[in-house]
C-alpha positions in Angstrom: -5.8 -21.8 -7.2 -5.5 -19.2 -9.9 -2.5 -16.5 -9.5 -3.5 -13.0 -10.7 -1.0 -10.8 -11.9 -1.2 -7.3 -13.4 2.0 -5.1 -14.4 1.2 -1.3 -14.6 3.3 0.6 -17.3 3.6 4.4 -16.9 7.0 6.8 -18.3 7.6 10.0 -16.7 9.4 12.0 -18.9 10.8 16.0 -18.4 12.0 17.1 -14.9 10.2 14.5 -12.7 8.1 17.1 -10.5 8.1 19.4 -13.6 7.2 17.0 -16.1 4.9 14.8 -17.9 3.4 10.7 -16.6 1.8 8.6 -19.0 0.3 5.0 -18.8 1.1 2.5 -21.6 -2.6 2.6 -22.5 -3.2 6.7 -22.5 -5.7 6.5 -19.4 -2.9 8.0 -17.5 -1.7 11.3 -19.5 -0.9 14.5 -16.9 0.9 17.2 -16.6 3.0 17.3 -13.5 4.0 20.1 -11.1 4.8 21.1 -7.7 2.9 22.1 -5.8 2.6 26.0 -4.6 2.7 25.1 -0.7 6.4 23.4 -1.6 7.4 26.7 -3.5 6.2 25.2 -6.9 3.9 27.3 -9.9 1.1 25.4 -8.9 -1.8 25.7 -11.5 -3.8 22.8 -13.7 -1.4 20.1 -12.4 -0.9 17.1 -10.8 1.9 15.3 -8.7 3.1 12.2 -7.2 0.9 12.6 -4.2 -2.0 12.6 -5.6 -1.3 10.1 -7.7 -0.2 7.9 -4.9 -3.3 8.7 -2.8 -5.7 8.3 -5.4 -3.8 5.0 -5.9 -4.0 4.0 -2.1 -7.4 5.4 -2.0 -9.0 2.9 -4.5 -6.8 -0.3 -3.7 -7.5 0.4 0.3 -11.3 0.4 -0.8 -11.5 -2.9 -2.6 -9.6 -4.1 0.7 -12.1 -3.0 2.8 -14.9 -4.6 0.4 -13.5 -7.9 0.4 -13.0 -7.7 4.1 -16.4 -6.8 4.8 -17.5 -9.4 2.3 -15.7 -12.2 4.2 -16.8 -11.2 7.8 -20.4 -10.6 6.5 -20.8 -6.6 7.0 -22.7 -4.8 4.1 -21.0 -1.5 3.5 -23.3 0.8 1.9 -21.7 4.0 0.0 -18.1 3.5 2.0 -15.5 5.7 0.5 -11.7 6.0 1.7 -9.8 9.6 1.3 -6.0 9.1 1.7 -4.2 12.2 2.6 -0.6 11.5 1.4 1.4 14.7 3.4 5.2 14.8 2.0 7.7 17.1 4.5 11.0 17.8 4.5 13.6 19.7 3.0 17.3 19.8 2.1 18.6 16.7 3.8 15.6 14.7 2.0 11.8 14.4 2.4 9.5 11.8 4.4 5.8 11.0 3.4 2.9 9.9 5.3 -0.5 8.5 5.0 -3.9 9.1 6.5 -6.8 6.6 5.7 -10.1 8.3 6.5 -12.5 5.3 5.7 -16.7 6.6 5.2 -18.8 3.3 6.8 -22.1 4.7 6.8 -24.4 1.9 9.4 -21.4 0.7 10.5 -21.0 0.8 14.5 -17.6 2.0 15.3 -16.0 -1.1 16.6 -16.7 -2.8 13.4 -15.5 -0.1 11.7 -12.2 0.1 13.6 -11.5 -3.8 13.3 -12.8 -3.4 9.0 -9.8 -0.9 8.9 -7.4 -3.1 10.4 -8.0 -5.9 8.2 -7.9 -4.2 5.6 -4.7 -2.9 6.3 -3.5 -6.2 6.8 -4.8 -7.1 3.1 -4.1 -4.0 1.1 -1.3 -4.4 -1.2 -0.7 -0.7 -0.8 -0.4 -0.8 3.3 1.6 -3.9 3.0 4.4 -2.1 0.6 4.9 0.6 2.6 4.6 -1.1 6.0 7.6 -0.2 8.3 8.7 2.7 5.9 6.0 5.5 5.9 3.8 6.2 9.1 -0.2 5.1 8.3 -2.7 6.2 10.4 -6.3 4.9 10.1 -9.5 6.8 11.1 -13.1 6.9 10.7 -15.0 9.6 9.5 -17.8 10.6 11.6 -21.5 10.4 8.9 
C-alpha cells in the first residue's frame, strides 16, 4: 500500500486578521481583513473563514466522490457550500460549520447516508470532530 503525504506551507505575516497569507508556491497570496459584521473595514479582503470553508468545501467534496464511487452512486454536478459562522466576543470566540451538499438525482436517503460517510472520511470533519459543531444538510435542486 502506498502512503500519500502532502505538507501545505502558507506564512501569515502583519496583524493576523489585519494582515497578509501566502502559500510557499504564490497560489495563495491575499490580503486579509475582518470582516464589517465583526466591526472590521471590510472591503477587497479575505479572512480565515473563508479560507477554512473554501478549504472544507473542496476536501468534503472529494469525500463525497470517493464515497459515491465506492457504494456505486453517480453524482452528477454535486457541489458542497460550507458556511464556517465564527461568534463570540471578549472571553473568546467559537466556530461552526454547515455542510450544504448539491446531489442533483440523488433520492434523499442516499443523500443523507453519502453525507455521513463522507463525514466519516473527510480529513477536515475528522480534525475538528468533538471541537466545532458540523451540521450536514441537503440542498433541495
Amino acid at each position: 500500500m502506498t502512503t500519500l503525504s502532502y505538507t501545505a506551507d502558507a506564512v501569515a505575516t502583519g496583524d493576523g486578521r489585519n494582515g497578509h497569507v501566502r502559500s510557499s508556491d504564490d497560489l495563495v497570496d491575499l490580503d486579509l481583513g475582518i470582516p464589517e459584521d465583526l466591526g472590521g473595514a471590510g472591503g477587497h479582503v479575505s479572512n480565515p473563514e473563508q479560507l477554512f470553508a473554501a478549504g472544507y468545501s473542496a476536501c468534503f467534496l472529494s469525500a463525497l466522490n470517493s464515497v459515491a464511487r465506492v457504494q456505486r452512486v453517480k453524482l452528477r454536478d454535486a457541489q458542497v457550500q460550507a458556511k464556517v459562522t465564527i461568534s463570540g466576543g471578549g472571553a473568546g470566540f467559537d466556530l461552526a460549520v454547515e455542510l450544504v451538499a448539491l446531489l442533483p438525482d440523488v433520492p434523499p436517503e442516499t443523500g443523507e447516508a453519502l453525507l455521513e460517510a463522507a463525514h466519516r472520511k473527510c480529513p477536515y470533519s475528522r480534525a475538528v470532530a468533538g471541537n466545532i459543531p458540523v451540521k450536514l444538510s441537503l440542498a433541495q435542486s
